[in-house]
PDB file of N, CA, C and O in Angstrom:
ATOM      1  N   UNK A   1      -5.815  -8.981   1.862  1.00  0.00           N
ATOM      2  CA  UNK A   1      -6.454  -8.229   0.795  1.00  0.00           C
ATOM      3  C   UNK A   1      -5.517  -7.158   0.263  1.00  0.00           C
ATOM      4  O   UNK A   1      -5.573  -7.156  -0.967  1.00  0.00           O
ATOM      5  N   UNK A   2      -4.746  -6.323   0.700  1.00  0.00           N
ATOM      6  CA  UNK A   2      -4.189  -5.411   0.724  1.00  0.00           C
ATOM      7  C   UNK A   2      -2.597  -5.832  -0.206  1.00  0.00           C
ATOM      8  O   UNK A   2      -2.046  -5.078  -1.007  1.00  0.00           O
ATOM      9  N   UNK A   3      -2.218  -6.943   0.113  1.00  0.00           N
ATOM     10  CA  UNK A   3      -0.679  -7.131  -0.070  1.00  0.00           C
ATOM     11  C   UNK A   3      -0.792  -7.185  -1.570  1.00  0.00           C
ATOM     12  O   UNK A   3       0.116  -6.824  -2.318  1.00  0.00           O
ATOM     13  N   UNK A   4      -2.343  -7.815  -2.104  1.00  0.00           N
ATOM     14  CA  UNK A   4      -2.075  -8.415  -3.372  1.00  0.00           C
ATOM     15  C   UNK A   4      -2.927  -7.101  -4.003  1.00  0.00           C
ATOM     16  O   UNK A   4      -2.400  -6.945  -5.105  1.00  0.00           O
ATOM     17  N   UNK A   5      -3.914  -6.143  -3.866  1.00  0.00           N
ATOM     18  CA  UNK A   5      -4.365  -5.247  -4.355  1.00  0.00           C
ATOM     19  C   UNK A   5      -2.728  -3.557  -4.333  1.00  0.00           C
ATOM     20  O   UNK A   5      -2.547  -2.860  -5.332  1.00  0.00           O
ATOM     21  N   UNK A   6      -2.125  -3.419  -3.371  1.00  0.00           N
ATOM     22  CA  UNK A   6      -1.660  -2.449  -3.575  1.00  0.00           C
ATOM     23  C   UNK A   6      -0.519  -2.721  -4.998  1.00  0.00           C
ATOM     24  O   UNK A   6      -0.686  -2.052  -6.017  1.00  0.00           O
ATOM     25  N   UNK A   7       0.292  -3.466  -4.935  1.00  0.00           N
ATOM     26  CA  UNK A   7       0.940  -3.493  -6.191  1.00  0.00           C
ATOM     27  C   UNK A   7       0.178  -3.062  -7.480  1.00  0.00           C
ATOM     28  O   UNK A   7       0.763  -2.283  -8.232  1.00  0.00           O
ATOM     29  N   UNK A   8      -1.119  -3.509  -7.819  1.00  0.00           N
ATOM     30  CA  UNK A   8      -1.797  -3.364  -8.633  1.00  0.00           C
ATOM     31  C   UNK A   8      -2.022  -1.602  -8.456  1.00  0.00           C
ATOM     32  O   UNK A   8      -1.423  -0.878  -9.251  1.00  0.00           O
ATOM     33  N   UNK A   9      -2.933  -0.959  -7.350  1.00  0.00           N
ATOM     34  CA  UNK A   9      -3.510  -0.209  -7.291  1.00  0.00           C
ATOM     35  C   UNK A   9      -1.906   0.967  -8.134  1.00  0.00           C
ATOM     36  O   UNK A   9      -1.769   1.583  -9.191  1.00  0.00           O
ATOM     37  N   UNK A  10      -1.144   0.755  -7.058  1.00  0.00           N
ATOM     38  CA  UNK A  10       0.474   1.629  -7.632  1.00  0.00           C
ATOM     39  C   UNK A  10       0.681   1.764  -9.022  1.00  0.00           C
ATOM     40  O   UNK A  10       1.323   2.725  -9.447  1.00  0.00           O
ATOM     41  N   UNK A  11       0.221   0.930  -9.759  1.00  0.00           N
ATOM     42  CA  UNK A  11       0.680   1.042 -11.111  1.00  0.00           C
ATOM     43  C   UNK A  11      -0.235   1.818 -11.685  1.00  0.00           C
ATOM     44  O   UNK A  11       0.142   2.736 -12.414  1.00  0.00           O
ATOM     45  N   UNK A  12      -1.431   1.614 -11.485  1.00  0.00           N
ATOM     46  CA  UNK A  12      -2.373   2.137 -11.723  1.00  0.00           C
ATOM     47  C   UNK A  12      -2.821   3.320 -11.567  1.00  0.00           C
ATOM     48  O   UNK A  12      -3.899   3.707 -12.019  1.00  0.00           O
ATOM     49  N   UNK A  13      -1.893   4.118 -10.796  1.00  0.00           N
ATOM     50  CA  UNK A  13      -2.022   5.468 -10.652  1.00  0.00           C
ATOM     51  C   UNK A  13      -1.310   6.328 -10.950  1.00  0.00           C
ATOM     52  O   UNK A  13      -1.598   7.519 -10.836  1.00  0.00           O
ATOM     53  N   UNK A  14      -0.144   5.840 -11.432  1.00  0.00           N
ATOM     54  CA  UNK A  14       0.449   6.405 -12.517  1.00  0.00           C
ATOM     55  C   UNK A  14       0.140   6.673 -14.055  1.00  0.00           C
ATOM     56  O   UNK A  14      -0.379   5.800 -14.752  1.00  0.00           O
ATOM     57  N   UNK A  15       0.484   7.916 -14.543  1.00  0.00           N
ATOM     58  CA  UNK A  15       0.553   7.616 -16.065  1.00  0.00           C
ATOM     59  C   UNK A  15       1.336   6.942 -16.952  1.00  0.00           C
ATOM     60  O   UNK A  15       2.294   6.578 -16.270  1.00  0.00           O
ATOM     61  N   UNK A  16       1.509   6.533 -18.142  1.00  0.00           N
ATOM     62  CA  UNK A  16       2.013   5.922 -18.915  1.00  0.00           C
ATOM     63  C   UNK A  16       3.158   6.381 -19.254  1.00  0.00           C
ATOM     64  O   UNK A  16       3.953   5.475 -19.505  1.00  0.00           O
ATOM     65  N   UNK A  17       3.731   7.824 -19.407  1.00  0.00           N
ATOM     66  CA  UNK A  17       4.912   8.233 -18.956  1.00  0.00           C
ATOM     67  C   UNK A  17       5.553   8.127 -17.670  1.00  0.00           C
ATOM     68  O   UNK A  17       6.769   8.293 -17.577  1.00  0.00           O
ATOM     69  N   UNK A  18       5.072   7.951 -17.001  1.00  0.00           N
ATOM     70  CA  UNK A  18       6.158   8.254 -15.364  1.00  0.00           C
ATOM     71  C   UNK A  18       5.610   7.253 -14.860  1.00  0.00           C
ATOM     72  O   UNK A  18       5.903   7.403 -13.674  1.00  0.00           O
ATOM     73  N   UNK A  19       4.935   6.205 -14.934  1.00  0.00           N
ATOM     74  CA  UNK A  19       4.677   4.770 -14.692  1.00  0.00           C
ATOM     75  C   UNK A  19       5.555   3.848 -13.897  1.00  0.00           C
ATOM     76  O   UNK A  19       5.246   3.138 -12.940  1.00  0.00           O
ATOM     77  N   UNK A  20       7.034   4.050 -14.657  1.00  0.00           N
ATOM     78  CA  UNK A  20       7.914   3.000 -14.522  1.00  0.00           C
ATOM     79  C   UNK A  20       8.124   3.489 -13.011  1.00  0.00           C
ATOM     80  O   UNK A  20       7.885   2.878 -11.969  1.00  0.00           O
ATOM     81  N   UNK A  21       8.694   4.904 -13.225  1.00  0.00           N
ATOM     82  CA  UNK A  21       9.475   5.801 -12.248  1.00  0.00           C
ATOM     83  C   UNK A  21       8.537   5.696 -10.857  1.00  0.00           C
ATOM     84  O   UNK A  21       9.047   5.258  -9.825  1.00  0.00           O
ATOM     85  N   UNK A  22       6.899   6.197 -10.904  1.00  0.00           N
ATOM     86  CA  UNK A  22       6.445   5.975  -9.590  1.00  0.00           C
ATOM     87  C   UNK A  22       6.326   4.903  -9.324  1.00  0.00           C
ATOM     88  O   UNK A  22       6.689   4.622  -8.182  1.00  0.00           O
ATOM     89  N   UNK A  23       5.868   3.947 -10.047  1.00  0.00           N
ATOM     90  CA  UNK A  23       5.945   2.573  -9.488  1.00  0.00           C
ATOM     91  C   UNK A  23       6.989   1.780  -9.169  1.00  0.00           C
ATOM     92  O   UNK A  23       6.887   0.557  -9.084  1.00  0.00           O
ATOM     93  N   UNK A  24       7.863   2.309  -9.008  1.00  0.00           N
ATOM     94  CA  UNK A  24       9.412   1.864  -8.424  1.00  0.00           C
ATOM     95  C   UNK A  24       9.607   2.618  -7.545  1.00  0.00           C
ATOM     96  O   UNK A  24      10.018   2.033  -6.543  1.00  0.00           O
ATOM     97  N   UNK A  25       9.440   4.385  -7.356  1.00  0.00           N
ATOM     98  CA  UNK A  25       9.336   4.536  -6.060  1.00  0.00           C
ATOM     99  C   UNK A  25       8.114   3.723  -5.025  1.00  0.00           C
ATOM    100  O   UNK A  25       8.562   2.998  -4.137  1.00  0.00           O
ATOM    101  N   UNK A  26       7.242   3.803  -5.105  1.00  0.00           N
ATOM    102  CA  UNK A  26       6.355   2.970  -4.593  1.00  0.00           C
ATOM    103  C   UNK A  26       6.818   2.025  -4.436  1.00  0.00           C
ATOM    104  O   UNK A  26       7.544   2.366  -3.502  1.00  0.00           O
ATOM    105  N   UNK A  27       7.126   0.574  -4.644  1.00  0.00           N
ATOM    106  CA  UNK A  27       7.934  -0.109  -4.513  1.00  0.00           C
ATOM    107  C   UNK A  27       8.807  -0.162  -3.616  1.00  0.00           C
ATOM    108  O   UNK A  27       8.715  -0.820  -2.580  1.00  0.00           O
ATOM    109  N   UNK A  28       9.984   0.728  -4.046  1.00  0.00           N
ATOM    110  CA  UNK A  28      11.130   0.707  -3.235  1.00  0.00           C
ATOM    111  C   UNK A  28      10.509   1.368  -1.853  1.00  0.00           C
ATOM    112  O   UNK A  28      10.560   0.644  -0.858  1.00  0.00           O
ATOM    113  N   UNK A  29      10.253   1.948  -1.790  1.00  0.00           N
ATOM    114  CA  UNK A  29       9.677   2.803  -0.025  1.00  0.00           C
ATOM    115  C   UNK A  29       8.750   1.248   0.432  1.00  0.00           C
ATOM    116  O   UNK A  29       8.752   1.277   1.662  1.00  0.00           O
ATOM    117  N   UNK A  30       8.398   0.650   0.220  1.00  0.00           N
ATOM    118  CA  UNK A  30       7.925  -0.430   0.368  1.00  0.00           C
ATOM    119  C   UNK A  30       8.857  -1.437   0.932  1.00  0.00           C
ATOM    120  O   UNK A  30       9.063  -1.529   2.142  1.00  0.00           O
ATOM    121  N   UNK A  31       9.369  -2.127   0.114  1.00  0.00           N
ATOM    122  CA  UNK A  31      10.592  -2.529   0.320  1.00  0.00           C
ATOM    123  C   UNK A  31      11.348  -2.278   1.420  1.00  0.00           C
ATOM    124  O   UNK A  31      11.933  -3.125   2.096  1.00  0.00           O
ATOM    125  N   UNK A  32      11.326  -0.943   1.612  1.00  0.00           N
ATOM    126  CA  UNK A  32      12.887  -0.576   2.334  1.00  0.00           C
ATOM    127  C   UNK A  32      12.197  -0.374   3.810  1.00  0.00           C
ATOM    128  O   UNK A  32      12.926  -0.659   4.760  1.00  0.00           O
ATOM    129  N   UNK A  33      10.549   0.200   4.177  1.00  0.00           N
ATOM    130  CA  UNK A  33      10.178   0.031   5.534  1.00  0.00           C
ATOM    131  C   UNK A  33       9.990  -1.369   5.591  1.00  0.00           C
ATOM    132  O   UNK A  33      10.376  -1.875   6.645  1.00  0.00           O
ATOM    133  N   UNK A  34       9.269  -2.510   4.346  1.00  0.00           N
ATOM    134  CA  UNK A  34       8.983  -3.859   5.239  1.00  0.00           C
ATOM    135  C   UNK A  34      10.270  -4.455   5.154  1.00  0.00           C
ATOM    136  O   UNK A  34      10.186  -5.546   5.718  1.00  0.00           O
ATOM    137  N   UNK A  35      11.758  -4.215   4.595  1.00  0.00           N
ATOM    138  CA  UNK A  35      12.668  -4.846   5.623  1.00  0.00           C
ATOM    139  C   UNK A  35      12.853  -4.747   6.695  1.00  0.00           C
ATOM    140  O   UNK A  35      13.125  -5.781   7.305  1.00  0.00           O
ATOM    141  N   UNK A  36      12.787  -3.253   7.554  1.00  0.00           N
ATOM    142  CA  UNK A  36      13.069  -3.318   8.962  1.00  0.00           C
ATOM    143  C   UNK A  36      12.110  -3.744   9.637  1.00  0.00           C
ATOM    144  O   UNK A  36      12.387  -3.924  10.823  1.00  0.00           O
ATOM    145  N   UNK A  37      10.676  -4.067   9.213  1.00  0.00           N
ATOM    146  CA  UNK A  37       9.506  -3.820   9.968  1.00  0.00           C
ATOM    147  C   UNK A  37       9.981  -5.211  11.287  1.00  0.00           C
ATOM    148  O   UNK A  37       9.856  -5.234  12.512  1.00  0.00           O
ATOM    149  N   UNK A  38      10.348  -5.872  10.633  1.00  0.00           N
ATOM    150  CA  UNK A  38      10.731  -7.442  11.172  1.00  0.00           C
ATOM    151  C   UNK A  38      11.424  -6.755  12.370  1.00  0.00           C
ATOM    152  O   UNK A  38      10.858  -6.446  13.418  1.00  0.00           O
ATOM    153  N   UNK A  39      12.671  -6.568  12.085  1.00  0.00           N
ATOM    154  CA  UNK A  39      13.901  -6.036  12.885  1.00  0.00           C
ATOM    155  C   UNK A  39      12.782  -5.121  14.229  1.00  0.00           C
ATOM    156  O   UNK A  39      12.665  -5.481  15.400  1.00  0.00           O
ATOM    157  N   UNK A  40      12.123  -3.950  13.594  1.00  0.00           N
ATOM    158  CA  UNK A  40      11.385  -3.594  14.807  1.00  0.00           C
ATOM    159  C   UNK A  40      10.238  -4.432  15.664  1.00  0.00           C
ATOM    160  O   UNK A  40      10.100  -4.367  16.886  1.00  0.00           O
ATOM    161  N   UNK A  41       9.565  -5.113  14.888  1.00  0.00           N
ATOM    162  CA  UNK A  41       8.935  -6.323  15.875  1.00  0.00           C
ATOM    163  C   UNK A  41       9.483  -7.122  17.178  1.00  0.00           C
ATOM    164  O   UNK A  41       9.075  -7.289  18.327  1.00  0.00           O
ATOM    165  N   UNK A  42      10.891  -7.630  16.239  1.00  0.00           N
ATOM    166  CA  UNK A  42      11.320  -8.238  17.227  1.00  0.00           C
ATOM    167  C   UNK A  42      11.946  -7.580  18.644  1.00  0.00           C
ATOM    168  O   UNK A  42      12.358  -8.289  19.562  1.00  0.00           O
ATOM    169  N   UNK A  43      11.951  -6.432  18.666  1.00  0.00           N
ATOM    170  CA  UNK A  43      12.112  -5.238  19.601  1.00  0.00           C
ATOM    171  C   UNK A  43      11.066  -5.607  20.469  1.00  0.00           C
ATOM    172  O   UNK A  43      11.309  -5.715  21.671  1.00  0.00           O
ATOM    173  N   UNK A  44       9.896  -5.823  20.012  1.00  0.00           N
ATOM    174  CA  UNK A  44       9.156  -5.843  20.723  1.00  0.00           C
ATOM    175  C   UNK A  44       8.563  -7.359  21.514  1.00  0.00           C
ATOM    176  O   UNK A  44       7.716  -8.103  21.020  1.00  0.00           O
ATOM    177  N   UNK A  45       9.165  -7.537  22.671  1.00  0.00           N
ATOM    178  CA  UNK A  45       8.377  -8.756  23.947  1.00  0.00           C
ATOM    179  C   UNK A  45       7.479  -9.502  23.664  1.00  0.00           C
ATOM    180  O   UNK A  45       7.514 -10.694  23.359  1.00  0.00           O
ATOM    181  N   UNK A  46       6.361  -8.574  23.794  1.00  0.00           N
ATOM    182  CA  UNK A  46       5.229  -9.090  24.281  1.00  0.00           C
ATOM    183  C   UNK A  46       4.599  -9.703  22.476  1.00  0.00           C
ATOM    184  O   UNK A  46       4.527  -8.939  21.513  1.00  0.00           O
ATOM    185  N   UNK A  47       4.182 -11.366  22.423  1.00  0.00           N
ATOM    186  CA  UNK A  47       3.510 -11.427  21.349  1.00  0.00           C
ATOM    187  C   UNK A  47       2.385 -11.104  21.114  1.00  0.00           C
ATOM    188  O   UNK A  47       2.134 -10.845  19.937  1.00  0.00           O
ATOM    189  N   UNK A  48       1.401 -11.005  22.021  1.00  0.00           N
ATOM    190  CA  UNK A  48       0.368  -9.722  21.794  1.00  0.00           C
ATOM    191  C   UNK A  48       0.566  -9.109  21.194  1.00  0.00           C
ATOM    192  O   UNK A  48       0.276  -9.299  20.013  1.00  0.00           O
ATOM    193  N   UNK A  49       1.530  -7.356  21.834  1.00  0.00           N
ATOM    194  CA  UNK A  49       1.454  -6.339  21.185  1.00  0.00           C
ATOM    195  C   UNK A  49       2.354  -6.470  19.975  1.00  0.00           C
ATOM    196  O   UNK A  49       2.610  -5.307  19.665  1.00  0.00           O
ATOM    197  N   UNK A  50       2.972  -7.295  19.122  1.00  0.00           N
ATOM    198  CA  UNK A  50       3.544  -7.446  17.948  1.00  0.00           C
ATOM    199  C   UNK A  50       2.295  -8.033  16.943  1.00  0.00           C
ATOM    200  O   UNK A  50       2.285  -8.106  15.714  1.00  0.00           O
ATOM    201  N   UNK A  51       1.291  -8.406  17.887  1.00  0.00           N
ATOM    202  CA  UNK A  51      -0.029  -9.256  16.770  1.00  0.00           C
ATOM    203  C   UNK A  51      -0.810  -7.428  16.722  1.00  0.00           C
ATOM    204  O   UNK A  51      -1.405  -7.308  15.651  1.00  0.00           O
ATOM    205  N   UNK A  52      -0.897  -6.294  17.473  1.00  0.00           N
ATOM    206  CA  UNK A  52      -1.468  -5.599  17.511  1.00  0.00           C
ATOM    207  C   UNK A  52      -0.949  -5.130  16.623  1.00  0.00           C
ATOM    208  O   UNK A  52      -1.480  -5.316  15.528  1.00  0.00           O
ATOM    209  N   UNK A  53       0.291  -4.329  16.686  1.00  0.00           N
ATOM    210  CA  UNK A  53       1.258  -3.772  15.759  1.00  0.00           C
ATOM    211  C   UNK A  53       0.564  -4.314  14.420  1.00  0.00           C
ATOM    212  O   UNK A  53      -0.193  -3.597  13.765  1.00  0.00           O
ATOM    213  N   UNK A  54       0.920  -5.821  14.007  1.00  0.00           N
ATOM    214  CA  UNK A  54       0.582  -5.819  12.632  1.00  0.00           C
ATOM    215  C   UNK A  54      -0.832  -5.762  11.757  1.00  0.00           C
ATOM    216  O   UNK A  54      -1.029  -5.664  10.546  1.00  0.00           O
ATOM    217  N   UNK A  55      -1.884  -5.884  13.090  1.00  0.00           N
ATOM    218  CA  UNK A  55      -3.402  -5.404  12.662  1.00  0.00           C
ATOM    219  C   UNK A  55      -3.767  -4.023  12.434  1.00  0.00           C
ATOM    220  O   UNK A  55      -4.620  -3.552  11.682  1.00  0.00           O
ATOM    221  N   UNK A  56      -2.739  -3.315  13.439  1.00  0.00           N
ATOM    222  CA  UNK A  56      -3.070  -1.717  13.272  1.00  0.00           C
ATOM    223  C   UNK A  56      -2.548  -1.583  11.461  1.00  0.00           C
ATOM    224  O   UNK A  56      -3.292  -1.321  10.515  1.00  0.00           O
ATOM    225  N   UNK A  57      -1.233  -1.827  11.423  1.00  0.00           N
ATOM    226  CA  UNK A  57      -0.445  -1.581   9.769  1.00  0.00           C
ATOM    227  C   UNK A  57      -1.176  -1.822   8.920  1.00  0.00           C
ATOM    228  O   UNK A  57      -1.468  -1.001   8.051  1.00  0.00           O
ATOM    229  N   UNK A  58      -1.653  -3.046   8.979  1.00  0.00           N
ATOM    230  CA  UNK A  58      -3.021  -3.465   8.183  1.00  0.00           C
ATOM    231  C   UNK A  58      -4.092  -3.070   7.767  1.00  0.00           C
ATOM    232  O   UNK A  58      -4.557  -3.113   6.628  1.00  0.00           O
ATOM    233  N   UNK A  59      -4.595  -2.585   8.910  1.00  0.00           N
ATOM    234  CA  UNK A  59      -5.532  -1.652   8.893  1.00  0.00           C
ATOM    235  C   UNK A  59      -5.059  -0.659   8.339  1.00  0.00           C
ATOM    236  O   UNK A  59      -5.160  -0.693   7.113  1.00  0.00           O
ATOM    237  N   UNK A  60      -4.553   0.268   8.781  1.00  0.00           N
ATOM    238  CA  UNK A  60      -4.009   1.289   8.065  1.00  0.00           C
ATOM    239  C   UNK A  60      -3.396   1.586   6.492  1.00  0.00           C
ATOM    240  O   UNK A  60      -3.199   2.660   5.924  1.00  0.00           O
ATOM    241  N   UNK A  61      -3.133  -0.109   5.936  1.00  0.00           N
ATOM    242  CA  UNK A  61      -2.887   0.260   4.645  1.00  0.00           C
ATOM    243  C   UNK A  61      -4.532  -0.434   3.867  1.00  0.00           C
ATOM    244  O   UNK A  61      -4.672  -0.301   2.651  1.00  0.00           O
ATOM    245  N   UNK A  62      -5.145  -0.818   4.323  1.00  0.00           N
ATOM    246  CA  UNK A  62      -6.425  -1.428   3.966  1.00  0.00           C
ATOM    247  C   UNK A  62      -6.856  -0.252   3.745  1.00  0.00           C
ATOM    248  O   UNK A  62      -6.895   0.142   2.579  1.00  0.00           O
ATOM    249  N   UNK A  63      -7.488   0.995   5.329  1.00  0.00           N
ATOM    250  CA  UNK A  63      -8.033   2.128   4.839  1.00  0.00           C
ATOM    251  C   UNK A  63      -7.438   2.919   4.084  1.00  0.00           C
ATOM    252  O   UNK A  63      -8.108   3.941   3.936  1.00  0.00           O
ATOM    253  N   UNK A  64      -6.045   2.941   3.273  1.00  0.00           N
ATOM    254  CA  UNK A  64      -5.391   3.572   2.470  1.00  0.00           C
ATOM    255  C   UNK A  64      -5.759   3.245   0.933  1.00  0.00           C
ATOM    256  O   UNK A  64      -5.667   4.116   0.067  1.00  0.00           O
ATOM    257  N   UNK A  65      -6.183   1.926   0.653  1.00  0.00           N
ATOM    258  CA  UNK A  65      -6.689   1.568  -0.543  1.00  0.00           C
ATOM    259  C   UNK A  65      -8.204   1.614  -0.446  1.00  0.00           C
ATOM    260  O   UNK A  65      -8.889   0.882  -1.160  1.00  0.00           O
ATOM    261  N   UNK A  66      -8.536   2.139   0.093  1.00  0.00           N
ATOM    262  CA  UNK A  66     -10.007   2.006   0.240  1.00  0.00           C
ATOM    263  C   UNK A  66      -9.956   3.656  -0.309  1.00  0.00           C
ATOM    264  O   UNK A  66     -10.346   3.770  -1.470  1.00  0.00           O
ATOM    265  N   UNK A  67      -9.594   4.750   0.264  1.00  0.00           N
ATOM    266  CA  UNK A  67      -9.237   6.056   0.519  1.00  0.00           C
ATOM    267  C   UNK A  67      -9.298   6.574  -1.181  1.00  0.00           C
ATOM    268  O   UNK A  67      -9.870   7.415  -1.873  1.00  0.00           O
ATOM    269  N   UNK A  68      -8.234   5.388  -1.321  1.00  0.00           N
ATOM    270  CA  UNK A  68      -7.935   5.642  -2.840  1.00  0.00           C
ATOM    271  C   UNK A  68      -9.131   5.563  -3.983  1.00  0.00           C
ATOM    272  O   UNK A  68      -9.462   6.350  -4.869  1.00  0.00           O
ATOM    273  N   UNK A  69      -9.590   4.386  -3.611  1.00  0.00           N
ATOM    274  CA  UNK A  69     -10.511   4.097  -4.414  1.00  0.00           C
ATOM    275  C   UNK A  69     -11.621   4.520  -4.190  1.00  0.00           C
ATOM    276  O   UNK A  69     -12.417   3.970  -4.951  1.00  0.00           O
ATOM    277  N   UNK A  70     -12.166   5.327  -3.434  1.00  0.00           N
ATOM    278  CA  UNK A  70     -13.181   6.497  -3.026  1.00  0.00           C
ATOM    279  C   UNK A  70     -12.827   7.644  -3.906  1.00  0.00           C
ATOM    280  O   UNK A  70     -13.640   8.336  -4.518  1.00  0.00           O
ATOM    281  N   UNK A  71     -11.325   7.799  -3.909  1.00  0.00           N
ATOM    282  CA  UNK A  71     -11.032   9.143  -4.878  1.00  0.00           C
ATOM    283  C   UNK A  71     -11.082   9.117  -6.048  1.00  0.00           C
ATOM    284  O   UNK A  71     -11.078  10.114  -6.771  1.00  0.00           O
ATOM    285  N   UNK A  72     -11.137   7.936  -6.416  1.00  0.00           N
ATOM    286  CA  UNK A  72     -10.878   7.337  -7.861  1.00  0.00           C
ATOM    287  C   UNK A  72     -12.688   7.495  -8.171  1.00  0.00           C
ATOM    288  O   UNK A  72     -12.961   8.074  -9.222  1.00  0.00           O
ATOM    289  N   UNK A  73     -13.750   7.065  -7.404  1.00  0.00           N
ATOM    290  CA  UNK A  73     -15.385   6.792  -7.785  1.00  0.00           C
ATOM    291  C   UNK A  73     -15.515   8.252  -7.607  1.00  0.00           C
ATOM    292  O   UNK A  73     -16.559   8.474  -8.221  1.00  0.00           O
ATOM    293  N   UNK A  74     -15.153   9.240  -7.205  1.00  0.00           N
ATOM    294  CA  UNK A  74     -15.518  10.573  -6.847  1.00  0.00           C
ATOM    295  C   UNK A  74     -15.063  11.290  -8.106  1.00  0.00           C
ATOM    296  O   UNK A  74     -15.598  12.359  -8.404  1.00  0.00           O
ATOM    297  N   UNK A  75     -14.107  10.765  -8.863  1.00  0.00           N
ATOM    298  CA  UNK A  75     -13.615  11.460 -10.158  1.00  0.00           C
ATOM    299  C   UNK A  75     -12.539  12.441  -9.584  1.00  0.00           C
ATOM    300  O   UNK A  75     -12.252  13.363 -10.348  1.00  0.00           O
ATOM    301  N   UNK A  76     -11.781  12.411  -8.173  1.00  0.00           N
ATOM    302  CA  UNK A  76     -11.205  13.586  -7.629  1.00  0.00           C
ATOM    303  C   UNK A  76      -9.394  12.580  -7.976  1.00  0.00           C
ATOM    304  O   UNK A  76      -8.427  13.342  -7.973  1.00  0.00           O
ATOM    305  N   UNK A  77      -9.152  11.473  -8.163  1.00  0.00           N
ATOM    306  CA  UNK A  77      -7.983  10.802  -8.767  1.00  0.00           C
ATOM    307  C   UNK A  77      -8.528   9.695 -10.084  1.00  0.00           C
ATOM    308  O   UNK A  77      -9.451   8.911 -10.310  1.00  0.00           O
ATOM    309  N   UNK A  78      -7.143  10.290 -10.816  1.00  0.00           N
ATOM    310  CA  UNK A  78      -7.921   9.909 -12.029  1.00  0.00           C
ATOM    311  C   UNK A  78      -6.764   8.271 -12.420  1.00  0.00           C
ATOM    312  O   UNK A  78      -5.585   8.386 -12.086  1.00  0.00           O
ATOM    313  N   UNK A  79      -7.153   7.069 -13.007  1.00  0.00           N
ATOM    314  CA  UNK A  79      -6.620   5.290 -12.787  1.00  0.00           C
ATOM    315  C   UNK A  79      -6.416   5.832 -13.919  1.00  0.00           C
ATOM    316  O   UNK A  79      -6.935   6.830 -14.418  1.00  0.00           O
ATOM    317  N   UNK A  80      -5.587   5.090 -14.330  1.00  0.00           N
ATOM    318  CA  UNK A  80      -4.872   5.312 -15.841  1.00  0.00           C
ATOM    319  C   UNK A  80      -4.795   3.319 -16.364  1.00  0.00           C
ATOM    320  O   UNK A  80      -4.399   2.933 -17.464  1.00  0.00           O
ATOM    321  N   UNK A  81      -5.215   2.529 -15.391  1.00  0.00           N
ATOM    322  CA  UNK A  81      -5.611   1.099 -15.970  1.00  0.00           C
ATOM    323  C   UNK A  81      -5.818   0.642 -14.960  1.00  0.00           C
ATOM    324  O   UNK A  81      -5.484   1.162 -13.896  1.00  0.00           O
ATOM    325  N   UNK A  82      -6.693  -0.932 -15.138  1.00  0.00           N
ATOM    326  CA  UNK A  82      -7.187  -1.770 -14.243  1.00  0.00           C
ATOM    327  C   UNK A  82      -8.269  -1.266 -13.692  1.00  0.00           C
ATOM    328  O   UNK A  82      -8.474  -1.531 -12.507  1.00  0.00           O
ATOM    329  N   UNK A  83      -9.213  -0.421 -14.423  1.00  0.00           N
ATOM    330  CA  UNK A  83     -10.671  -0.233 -13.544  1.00  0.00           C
ATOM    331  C   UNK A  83     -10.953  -1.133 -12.911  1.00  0.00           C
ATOM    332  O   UNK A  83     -11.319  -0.778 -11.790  1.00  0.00           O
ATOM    333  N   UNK A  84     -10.983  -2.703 -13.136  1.00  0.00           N
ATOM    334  CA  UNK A  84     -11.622  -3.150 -12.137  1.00  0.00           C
ATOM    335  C   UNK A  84     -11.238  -3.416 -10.968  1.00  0.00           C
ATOM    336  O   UNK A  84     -11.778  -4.345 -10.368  1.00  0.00           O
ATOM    337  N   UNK A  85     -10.088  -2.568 -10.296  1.00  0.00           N
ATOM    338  CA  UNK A  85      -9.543  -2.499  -8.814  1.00  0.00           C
ATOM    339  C   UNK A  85     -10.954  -1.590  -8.146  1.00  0.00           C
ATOM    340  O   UNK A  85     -11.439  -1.686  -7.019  1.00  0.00           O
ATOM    341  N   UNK A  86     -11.367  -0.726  -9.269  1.00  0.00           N
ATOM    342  CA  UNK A  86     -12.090   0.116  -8.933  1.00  0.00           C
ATOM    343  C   UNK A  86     -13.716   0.437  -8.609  1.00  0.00           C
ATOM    344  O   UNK A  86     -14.064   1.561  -8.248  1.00  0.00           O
TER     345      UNK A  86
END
C-alpha cells in the first residue's frame, strides 16, 4: 500500500513553486536509505529477524501516511493536488 501511495502523497505536499525541489528531495532520501537497506539486511542471519525488520519499516512508513493524511482531514496540512489520496 505504501510504496505506491507515498510517491503520490510527496508531490502532493508540496506547492507548485517548490514542488520540483521537495519532491526530489523526498525522493532522493528515499533512494539513498533503500539502497543500503539491502546491504544492512544482509548483515543480518537470522531470516526471521530480516522478515521482522521489513514489517516493522512498513509499518512505520504505513503509519506515516496515515499521520499525514489525518493532518491533511484536520485542515492542520494543507494537499496542494490529488485529494483523492485524501
Amino acid at each position: 500500500m505504501w510504496i505506491l501511495n507515498a510517491p503520490l502523497l510527496a508531490t502532493s505536499i508540496f506547492p507548485v513553486e517548490t514542488r520540483s525541489k521537495g519532491t526530489s528531495l523526498v525522493m532522493a532520501t528515499a533512494a539513498a536509505i533503500s539502497g543500503f537497506f539491502p546491504l544492512a539486511l544482509n548483515e543480518i542471519t537470522n531470516v526471521y529477524a530480516s522478515g521482522v525488520v521489513l514489517a516493522v519499516v512498513a509499518a512505520l512508513a504505513s503509519c506515516g501516511i496515515l499521520w499525514v493524511r489525518g493532518q491533511a482531514r484536520a485542515d492542520k496540512l494543507s494537499i496542494y493536488q490529488r485529494p483523492e489520496l485524501f
